[in-house]
C-alpha positions in Angstrom: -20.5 -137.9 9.2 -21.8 -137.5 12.5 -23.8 -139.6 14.7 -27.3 -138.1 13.8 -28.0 -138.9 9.7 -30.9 -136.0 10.2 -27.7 -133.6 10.6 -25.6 -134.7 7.8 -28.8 -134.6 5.7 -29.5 -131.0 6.8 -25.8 -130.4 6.3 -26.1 -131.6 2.4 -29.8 -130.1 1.8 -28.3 -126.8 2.8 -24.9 -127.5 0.6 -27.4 -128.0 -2.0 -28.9 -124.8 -1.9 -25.9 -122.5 -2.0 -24.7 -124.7 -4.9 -28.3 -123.8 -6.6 -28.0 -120.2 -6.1 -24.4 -119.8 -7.1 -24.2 -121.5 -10.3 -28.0 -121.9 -11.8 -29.1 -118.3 -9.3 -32.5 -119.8 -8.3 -33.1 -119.3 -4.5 -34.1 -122.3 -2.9 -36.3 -121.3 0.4 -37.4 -124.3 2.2 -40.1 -124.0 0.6 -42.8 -126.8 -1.8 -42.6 -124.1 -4.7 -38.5 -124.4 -4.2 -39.1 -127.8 -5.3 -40.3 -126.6 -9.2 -37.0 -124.5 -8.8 -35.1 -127.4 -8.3 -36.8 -129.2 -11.2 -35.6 -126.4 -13.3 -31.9 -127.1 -12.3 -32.2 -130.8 -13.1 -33.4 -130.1 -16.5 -30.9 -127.5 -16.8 -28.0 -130.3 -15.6 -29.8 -132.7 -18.5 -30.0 -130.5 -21.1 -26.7 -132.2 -22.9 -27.2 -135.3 -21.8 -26.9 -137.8 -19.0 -24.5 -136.6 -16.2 -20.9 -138.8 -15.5 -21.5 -141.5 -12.9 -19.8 -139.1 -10.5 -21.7 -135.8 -11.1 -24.5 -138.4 -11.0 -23.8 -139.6 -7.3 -23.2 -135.9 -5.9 -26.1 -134.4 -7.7 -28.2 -137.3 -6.6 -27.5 -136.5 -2.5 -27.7 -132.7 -2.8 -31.0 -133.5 -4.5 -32.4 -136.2 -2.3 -31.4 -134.1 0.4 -32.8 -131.0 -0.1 -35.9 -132.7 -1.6 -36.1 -134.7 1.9 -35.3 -132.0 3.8 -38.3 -129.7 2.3 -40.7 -132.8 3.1 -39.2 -132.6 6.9 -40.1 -128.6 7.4 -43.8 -128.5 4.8 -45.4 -131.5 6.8 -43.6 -131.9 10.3 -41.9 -135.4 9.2 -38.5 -136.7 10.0 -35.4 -138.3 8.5 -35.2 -142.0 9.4 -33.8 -145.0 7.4 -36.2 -147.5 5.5 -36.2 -150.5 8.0 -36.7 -152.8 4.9 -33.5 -151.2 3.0 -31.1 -150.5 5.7 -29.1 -147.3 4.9 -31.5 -145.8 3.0 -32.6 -142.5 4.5 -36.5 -141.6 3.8 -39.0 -139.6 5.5 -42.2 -140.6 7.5 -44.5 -138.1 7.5 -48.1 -139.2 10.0 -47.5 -142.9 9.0 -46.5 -142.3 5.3 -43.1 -143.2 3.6 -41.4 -140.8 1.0 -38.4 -142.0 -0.8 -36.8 -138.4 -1.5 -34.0 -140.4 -2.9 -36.2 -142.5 -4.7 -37.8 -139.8 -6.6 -34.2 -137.6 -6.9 -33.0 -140.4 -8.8 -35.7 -140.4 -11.6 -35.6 -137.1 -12.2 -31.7 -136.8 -12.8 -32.3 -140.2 -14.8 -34.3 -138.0 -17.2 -37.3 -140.4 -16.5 -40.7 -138.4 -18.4 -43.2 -137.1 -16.1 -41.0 -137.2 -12.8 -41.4 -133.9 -11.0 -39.8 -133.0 -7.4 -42.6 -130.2 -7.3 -45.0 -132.9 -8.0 -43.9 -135.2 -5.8 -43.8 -132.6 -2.9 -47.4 -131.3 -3.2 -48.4 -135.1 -4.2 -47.9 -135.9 -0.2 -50.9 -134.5 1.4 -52.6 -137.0 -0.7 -50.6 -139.3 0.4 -50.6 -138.8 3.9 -54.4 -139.4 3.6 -54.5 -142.8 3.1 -51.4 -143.7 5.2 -49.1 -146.7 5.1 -48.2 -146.1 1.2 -45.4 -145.8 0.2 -44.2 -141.9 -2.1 
């Protein structure tokens, strides 16, 4: 790792999408709509049940990442770590907190109704009534 997380975030957002577009060919552009794509490849890594603890983990940072990283270039917000959880990377976008992490996890969990797309377009919202939490 090197000395700037925002880096080695970048670093694992963009391993994520040549992973995506190698073995599930959707194109992941940077984009909020990439986000739906991604949702598509979790569902796709669920459809035969939950993943191995170790598929689970790697899945989980390429996800986060990428999810994170898409936050970062839609909205002008930056990597940081959550001062209450040290080591926990989210971004702070005008004041508001999204756990990209947070949200990666549910959705590889299988949790019902968790969307990354949702939780990408959900931020404007958020933004609005700053200091919460995504």
């Amino acid at each position: 790792m090197t000395t700037d997380p925002a880096i080695d975030l970048r670093t694992l957002a963009t391993e994520c999408a040549g992973l995506v577009a190698t073995r599930f060919g959707h194109d992941l552009d940077w984009s909020l709509g990439s986000l739906d794509r991604l949702d598509a490849v979790c569902a796709e890594l669920l459809s035969e049940g939950p993943l191995a603890e170790q598929r689970f983990d790697l899945w989980w940072k390429l996800v986060g990442a990428y999810t994170g990283e898409v936050l970062v270039r839609a909205y002008g917000g930056e990597w940081t770590t959550h001062e209450e959880t040290p080591g926990a990377f989210v971004v702070v976008v005008r004041g508001a907190t999204a756990f990209p992490f947070g949200i990666a996890e549910r959705v590889l969990s299988g949790e019902p109704f968790k969307s990354l797309g949702s939780f990408g377009r959900a931020l404007p919202a958020i933004i609005g009534t700053s200091g919460r939490d995504a």
